[in-house]
C-alpha positions in Angstrom: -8.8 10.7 2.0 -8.4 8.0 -0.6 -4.0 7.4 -1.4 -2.8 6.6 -5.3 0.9 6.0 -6.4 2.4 5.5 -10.1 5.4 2.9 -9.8 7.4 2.0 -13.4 7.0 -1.4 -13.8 9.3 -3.0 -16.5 7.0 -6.0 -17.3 4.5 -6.5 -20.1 1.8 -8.7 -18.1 1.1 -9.5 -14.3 2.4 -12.6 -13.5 3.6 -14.2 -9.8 7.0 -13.1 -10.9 6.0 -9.6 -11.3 4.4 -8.9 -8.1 7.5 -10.6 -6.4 9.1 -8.1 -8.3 7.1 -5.6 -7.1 7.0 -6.4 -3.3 11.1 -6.9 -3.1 12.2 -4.1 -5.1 9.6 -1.5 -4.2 9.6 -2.2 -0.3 10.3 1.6 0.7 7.8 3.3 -1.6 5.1 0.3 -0.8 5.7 1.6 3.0 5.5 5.3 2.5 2.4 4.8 0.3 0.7 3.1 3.4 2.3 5.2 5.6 -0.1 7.7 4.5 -3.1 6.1 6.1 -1.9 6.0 9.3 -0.3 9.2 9.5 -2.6 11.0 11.9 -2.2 7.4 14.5 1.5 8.1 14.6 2.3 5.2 12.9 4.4 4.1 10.0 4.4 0.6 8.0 7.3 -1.5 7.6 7.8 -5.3 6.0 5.0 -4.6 3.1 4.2 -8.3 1.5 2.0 -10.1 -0.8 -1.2 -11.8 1.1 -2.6 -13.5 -1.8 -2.2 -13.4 -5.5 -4.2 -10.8 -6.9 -7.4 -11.9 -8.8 -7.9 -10.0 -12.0 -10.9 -8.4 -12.7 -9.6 -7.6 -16.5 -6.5 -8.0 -18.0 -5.0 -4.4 -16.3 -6.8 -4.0 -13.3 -8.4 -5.7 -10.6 -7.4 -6.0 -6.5 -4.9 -7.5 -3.9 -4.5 -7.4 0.0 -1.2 -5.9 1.3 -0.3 -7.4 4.8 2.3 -5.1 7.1 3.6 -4.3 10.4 2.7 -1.1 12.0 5.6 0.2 14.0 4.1 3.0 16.8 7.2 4.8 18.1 7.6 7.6 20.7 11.0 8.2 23.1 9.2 10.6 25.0 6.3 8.7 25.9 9.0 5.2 25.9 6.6 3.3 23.1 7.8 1.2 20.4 4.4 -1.2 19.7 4.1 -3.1 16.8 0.8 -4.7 15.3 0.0 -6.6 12.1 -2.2 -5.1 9.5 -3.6 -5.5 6.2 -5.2 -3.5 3.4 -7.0 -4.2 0.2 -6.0 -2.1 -2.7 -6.8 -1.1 -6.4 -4.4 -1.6 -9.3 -4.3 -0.3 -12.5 -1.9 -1.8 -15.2 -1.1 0.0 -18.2 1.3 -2.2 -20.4 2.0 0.7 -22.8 3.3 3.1 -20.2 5.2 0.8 -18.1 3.3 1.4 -15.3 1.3 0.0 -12.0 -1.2 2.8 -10.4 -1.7 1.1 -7.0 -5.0 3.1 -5.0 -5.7 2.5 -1.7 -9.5 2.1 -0.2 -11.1 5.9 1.0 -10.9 6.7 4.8 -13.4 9.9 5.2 -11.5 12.4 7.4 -13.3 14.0 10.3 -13.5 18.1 10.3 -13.5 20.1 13.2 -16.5 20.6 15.1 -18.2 23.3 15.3 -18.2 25.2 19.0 
């Protein structure tokens, strides 16, 4: 499984400012994007923020390390856990299309056994 998502992103270069930008105005859609990793653990991401300023690899894409908390909740089971993650991701900037393709690294998923 390897996540992507698109965000519009109003800003003609990547500068400090627009990853702030980023981070505080895209909070909910950063978390549901990560959420996806962790899906099949029970557990969703909340508090998304910068670790480091990206390096770029070109002038539109290159990498940067997400930290989060991930919030494990169950009332049945009486479990709220929280633990503190990060994740290195992809980005691709396109300055035409107003746009930030965020892709997240590629977790292989187990199949079933066989019996």
């Amino acid at each position: 499984m390897q996540e992507s998502w698109t965000f519009e992103f109003s800003f003609d270069r990547l500068t400090s400012e627009a990853w702030t930008w980023l981070i505080q105005t895209q909070q909910r859609e950063l978390s549901i994007f990560l959420s996806y990793y962790y899906k099949r653990q029970g557990a969703v991401v909340e508090k998304v923020k910068l670790k480091t300023d990206p390096p770029l690899n070109s002038q539109d894409s290159g990498t940067l390390c997400l930290g989060f908390e991930l919030i494990y909740f169950n009332a049945c089971q009486d479990l709220h856990e929280t633990q503190s993650e990060e994740m290195n991701l992809s980005f691709q900037f396109d300055a035409e299309k107003k746009s930030l393709k965020l892709v997240g690294p590629y977790w292989p998923i187990r199949e079933l056994d066989e019996i």
